[in-house]
C-alpha positions, 0 to 999 in steps of 0.5 A: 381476677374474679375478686374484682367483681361484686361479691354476689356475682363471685358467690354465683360464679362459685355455686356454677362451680367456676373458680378461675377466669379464662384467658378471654376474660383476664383480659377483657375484664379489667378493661370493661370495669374501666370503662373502655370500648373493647373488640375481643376476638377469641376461639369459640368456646373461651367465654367471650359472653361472660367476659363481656357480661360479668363486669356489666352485671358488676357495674348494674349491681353495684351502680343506679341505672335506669332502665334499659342499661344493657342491649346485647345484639346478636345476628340470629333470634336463635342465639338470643334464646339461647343467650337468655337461658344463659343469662337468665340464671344470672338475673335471677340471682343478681336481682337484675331482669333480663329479657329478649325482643325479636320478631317471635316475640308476642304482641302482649310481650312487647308491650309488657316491655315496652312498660317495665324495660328490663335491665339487660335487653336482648335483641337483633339489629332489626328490632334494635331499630323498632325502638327508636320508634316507640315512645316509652321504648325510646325514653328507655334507651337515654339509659342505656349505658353498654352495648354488647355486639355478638359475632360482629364478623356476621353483621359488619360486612353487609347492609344489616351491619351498616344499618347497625352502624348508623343505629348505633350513631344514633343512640350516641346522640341520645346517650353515652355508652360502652359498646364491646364487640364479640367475634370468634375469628376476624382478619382484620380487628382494627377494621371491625373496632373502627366500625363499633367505634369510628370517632373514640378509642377502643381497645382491641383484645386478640387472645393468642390462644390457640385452640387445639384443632385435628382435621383431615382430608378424606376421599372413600377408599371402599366402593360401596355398589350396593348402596349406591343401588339403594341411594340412586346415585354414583358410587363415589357419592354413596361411598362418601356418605357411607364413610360420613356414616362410619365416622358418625357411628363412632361419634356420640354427637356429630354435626354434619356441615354442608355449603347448600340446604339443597345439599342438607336435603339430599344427604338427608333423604339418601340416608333415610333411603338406605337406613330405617329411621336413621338416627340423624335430621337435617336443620337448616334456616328453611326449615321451620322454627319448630322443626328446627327446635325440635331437631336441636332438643333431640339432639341434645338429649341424645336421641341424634346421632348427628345433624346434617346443617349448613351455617344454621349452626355454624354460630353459637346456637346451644345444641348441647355436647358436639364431639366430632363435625364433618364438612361435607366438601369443601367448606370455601373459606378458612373461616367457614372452617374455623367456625364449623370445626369449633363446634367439636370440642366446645370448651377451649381446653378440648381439641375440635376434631373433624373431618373434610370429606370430598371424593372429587379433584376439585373439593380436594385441592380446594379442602387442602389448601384452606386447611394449608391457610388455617394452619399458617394462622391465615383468616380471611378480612372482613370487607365493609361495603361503603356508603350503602345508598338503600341504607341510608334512605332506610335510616333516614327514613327511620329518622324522620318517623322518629323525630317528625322533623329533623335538620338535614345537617344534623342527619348527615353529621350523624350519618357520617359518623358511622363508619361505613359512611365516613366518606360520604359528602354533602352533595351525595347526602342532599341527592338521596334526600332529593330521590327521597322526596321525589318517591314521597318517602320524605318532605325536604325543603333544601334545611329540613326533611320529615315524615310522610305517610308513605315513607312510614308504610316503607320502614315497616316493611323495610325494617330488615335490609336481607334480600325480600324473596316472597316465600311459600309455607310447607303445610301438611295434610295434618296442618303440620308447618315444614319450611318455606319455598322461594317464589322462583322454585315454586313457580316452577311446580306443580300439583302431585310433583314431589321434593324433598324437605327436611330429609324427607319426600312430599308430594304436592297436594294443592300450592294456594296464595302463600302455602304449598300444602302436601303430603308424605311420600315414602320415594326418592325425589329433588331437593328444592333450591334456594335463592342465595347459597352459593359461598364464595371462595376468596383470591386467598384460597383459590391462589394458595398451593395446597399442602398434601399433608392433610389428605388420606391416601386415597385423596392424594391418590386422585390429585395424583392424576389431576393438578392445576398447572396454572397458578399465580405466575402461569394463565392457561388459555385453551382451546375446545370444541366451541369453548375457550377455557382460561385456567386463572385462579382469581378466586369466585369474584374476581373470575366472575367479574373477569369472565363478564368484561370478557364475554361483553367484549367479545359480544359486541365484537363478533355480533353474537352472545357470548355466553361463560361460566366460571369456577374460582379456578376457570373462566370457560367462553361458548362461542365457535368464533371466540380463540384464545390467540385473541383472549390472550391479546384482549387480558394484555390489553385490559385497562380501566376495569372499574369502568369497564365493570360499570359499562358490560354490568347491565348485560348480566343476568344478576343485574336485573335481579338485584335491581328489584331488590334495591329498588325494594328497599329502596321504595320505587317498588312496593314489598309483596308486588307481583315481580311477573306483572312488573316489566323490570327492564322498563324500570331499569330504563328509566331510573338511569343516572339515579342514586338507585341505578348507581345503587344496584351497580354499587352492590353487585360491584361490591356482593359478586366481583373483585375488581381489585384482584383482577387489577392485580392479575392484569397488572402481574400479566403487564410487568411480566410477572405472569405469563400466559400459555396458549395450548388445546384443552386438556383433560384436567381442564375438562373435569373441573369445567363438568366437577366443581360446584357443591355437588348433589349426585343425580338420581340414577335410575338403578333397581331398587330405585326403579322398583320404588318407583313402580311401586309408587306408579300403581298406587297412584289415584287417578280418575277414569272419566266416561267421554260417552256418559260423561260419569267418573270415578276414583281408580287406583294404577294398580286397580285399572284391568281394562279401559271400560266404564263401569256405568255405561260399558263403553271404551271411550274412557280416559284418565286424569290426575286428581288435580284435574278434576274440574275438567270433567264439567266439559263432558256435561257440556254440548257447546265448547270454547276453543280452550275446552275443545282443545281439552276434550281432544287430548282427553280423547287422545288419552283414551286412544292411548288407553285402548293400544296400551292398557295398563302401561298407559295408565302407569305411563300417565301416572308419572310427575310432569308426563302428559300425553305427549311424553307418556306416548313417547314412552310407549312408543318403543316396545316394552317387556314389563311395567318394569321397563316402563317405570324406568322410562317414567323415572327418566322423563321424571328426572328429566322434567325436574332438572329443566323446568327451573331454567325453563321458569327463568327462561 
């Protein structure tokens, strides 16, 4: 096979010591050689980027290309460093340059590309668009003669996937070329080959080839109390960790996967609590460039025994030889698995092994029957969204900077061959155009639109369509960056309150315009949470039975005592306390859409809020006056969900969160604007009937609900196909209503956590401020013996944390506003606090979050020792740390 290609690219392949192609590139070759688009979907490890690049490299040595011939496009940064190490050993002996250009790359970087283009041009979608805009960049691109898309499943079912469609469409008008898609595994290829090529033909290569693969399913079978004591959590939590560690031990390489970074952070710190410098970090999309890097080469090179992940690592990213992989819980989809197990076992003639640990009914049913489907060779589809009106206006707005002026029909018939477009009309086309001019992205005269300067300002600060979130740098004392925060979890902190980053504990030492700036603390504290975690589990997993064959014995043992009795043909609806539990397995948005139109109804109809929450196996409704009698009535009923959809959607909590970021993207709002000073609701208002309301109405439809499989549900319920039982709730009910979710088991207040906790209470720095000399100082807990100054003698003393010290200029003060009155109160009422309790108050104040009131709550009741009072502290700790989010979104 080889022998097809240019002697001098078989010479290099021969010094790499690969003698004979793999199945993948058998096949993929000829067809490329002969100028065919093609979609190869092919195991991870089979060599799908060489049998993408090796006949290109053929067809760049052996022919006369202008320069850029190639663009390679892959959906991370992280993979095109990788890739260009890959391809790079290659360009150098073929005498072909191969660069790479994202957002890391260097403003003098940028121009030395922009003035000699390389032959194989690396990149992301985003900067994919950057190069229509430049003038000599732009002049490169008529050269393009290949496009090769990698892990085209990651882009093609949302907003970046259609931006690449259109941006792909457009380089057609300039040039004509080979576009070759790359995906591990895709349910539906004749979709995605539509997508990569709408209007020509393309050959779709599905290598049969099936990767050996060896998971199982295990719940803990040892109880491991003791560390369960030095990780503060539940038992079951502890245990399963404590096995993780054992499989890790056995393992050179494992990659530990996780479904939430939040998790990544727990599972982290848990292990750094009961093992000194355990061999292992986390990594995470959150976590810095460097950290990550850093974290990838010690893992490499074998300083790591494993890396605690989420799908950071689930693509190609180059972390060296992985032998086994451990998901953490469910993993929700049978690609998420398929992907994540890969990883072990890299080359396509090694067997992946791993493991799917859980230790709760619901991850168990769940792992079971996704691993049930991926054995029968059942991979979710990928869905691509629609005429997407946010992308439109970005690409159209990308047109006009980059012509000046351009012909309307001439736009739209450029926008319709892409494929998510394909339906879109004139009329729809000339009302965005329309919306467009009247914010002032363009000018439109009813035959051409153009460039104004506010729409230029909008493309480059919409370049990218992933969601804006304003996002916060995790700085250091030592100027060392960790991560970032969301806006939404830092609002809710404060100074000397701690989290959890990249595995380990931080306090906050000061949070300025853009940074939060801390320090290490050697404690337990919460993972930060992130917005946008949550996987979703598809109508295909949640509906399947599940195959007992893969589970341990003491996994079976559990589901032995809890199965759903509901299924496909049998809804439950049970009455509670105040609840009306609906056991449906419509998967997570089928049940989420259900529950909305539900809970609408059911409002209006009682005149109060019926609040839900829902599972891909539950929808649960709180309310005393809902029954289920009626719930049953109102599912047989059920018609026009669609409309219904687009009716109750306002009345969600995620509506008015994705308003904002359409309304970014759109350009009603501009990036960076203070969403605490803007009254959304007033904004909702009064763009009703617009393209940008049926926008927000379009993408939660599409990101969050299924109407499709509800429509399917309602109608088995019609013909009879499904029957719904009324009875009490029960006690399988109860456990998935308090158990399903990725779960992170709460602190738990046992010794060795209340002791580290104590620990830290008396090494707390505190001021002690005179109210009678107005003088101050420096104190540690630990050092505080009586409420006395050390100037003046007096016992009108008080505390405050370091962060408040600019309050001491009240006590120099003879004249008080109210505010400062109201201060120079509570100060007073600490120092009352002090001379009752002495030390214990000062430990009690020493706490994260407790002020004056929780802090006398906690010496109200006697108490023995300062133990006993760090365990009270802990409480109120804990407490706070779990409210104040819904407090902030309150």
């Amino acid at each position: 096979m080889f022998e097809t290609l240019h002697p001098s690219i078989q010479k290099v392949l021969e010094e790499k010591g690969i003698f004979e192609p793999t199945e993948p590139q058998r096949e993929v070759i000829p067809y490329i050689l002969e100028g065919k688009n093609v979609l190869l979907v092919s195991p991870t490890g089979s060599g799908k980027t060489e049998a993408a690049m090796l006949p290109i490299f053929h067809k760049l040595v052996d022919g006369n290309y202008g320069k850029i011939a190639c663009i390679y496009i892959t959906p991370l940064r992280a993979l095109n460093r990788d890739l260009l190490k890959r391809l790079e050993d290659f360009g150098k002996k073929l005498g072909l340059r191969i660069a790479v250009r994202h957002g890391d790359t260097t403003a003098y970087e940028r121009r030395q590309l922009s003035l000699h283009p390389p032959d194989v041009l690396i990149t992301t979608p985003e900067t994919f668009q950057i190069m229509f805009l430049g003038k000599r960049l732009k002049e490169s691109l008529k050269s393009v003669k290949f496009v090769v898309i990698d892990e085209i499943h990651e882009l093609a079912s949302d907003e970046r996937g259609a931006q690449l469609a259109v941006g792909l469409e457009r380089l057609r008008k300039m040039t004509r070329f080979q576009v070759i898609g790359l995906s591990a595994s895709v349910g539906n290829p004749e979709e995605i080959a539509k997508f990569l090529s709408p209007n020509e033909s393309i050959e779709i290569v599905k290598v049969k080839l099936r990767k050996r693969i060896d998971v199982n399913i295990r719940a803990p079978q040892k109880k491991y109390e003791k560390e369960a004591q030095i990780m503060g959590s539940d038992v079951d939590y502890a245990s399963t960790l404590m096995e993780m560690w054992e499989e890790i031990n056995k393992a050179r390489a494992t990659l530990v996967f996780t479904n939430t970074r939040c998790t990544a952070e727990d599972i982290g710190m848990r292990y750094r609590l009961l093992f000194a410098n355990p061999p292992i970090e986390v990594h995470h999309g959150s976590l810095s460039r460097k950290v990550r890097i850093e974290a990838e080469d010690k893992f490499k090179r074998g300083e790591l025994k494993a890396l605690i992940c989420t799908s950071s690592l689930e693509l190609g990213i180059d972390v060296g030889i992985v032998d086994f992989v451990i998901q953490f819980n469910s993993p929700r989809q049978v690609t998420k698995l398929l992907q994540r197990i890969g990883r072990a076992g890299h080359r396509i003639d090694e067997v992946s092994r791993g493991t799917i640990f859980a230790h709760t009914p619901v991850e168990l049913w769940e792992s079971a029957s996704i691993l049930s489907l991926l054995h029968e060779g059942r991979i979710e589809s990928v869905k691509i969204r629609e005429k997407p009106l946010m992308v439109l206006i970005n690409q159209l707005v990308a047109m006009a900077n980059s012509e000046g002026k351009m012909n309307a029909r001439e736009a739209y018939e450029i926008i319709k061959n892409a494929y998510p477009f394909r339906n879109l009309s004139f009329e729809e086309f000339e009302d965005i155009l329309n919306f467009m001019k009247d914010i002032g992205k363009v000018w439109y005269d009813g035959i051409a639109f153009g460039k104004t300067r506010g729409g230029r300002e909008y493309f480059y600060q919409n370049i990218s369509m992933i969601p804006d979130e304003k996002l916060y740098k995790v700085i250091t004392l030592h100027g060392d960056f960790i991560g970032t925060l969301d806006e939404s979890f830092v609002s809710t902190l404060n100074y000397g309150e701690s989290f959890v980053m990249n595995g380990m504990a931080w306090r906050i030492v000061d949070i300025r315009e853009d940074k939060v700036l801390v320090e290490y603390l050697r404690d337990i504290a919460m993972p930060p949470s992130w917005v946008g975690e949550e996987i979703p589990v598809p109508y295909q997993v949640a509906s399947h039975e599940p195959d007992m064959k893969y589970l341990n014995s003491a996994a079976k043992k559990i589901l032995e005592n809890w199965k759903m009795d509901w299924n496909e043909g049998r809804i439950v609806i049970e009455n509670g306390n105040g609840i009306v539990f609906i056991g449906v397995r419509g998967g997570s948005k089928a049940n989420y859409t259900l529950a909305l139109i539900l809970s609408s109804i059911l409002s209006q109809k009682i005149g109060e809020s019926v609040e839900f929450s829902v599972s891909p196996y539950h929808i649960a409704l709180f309310n005393p006056h809902v029954n289920a009698p009626y719930i049953k009535e109102l599912l047989e009923k059920l018609r026009n969900v669609e409309g219904l959809v687009r009716l109750v959607a306002k009345n969600s909590r995620l509506f008015n969160y994705i308003f904002m970021h359409v309304a970014k993207k759109m350009g009603v709002i501009k990036k960076g604007a203070d969403m605490k000073k803007v009254r959304i609701e007033k904004i909702v208002d009064a763009y009703k009937g617009t393209p940008l309301y049926k926008e927000v109405l379009n993408k939660m439809s599409f990101d969050y609900m299924d109407v499709e499989v509800v429509n399917l549900i309602l109608e088995k319920i019609r013909e009879g196909k499904t029957e719904i039982i009324v009875r009490e709730m029960s006690d399988k009910s109860k456990i998935l209503l308090e158990e399903h979710g990725d779960l992170v088991s709460p602190i738990i207040a046992t010794r060795p956590i209340i002791e580290a906790v104590q620990k830290r209470l008396l090494e707390e720095d505190m001021i002690l401020a005179c109210l009678s000399c107005g003088k101050s100082i420096h104190i540690k807990v630990k050092d505080f013996k009586k409420p006395i100054c050390p100037f003046c003698g007096s016992v009108r003393v008080t505390l405050l944390k370091p962060y408040e010290e600019d309050k001491l200029k009240i006590l120099k003060k003879k004249k008080f506003t109210r505010e400062e009155k109201k201060e120079l109160d509570r100060m007073m009422a600490i120092s009352h606090l002090l001379r009752v309790h002495k030390k214990a108050a000062a430990l009690a104040l020493a706490g994260r979050g407790i002020g004056l009131t929780t802090a006398a709550r906690i010496l109200q009741v006697p108490y023995e020792n300062e133990f006993e009072i760090a365990k009270r502290v802990l409480k109120e700790e804990l407490k706070y740390a779990q409210n104040k989010q819904f407090w902030d979104l309150r």
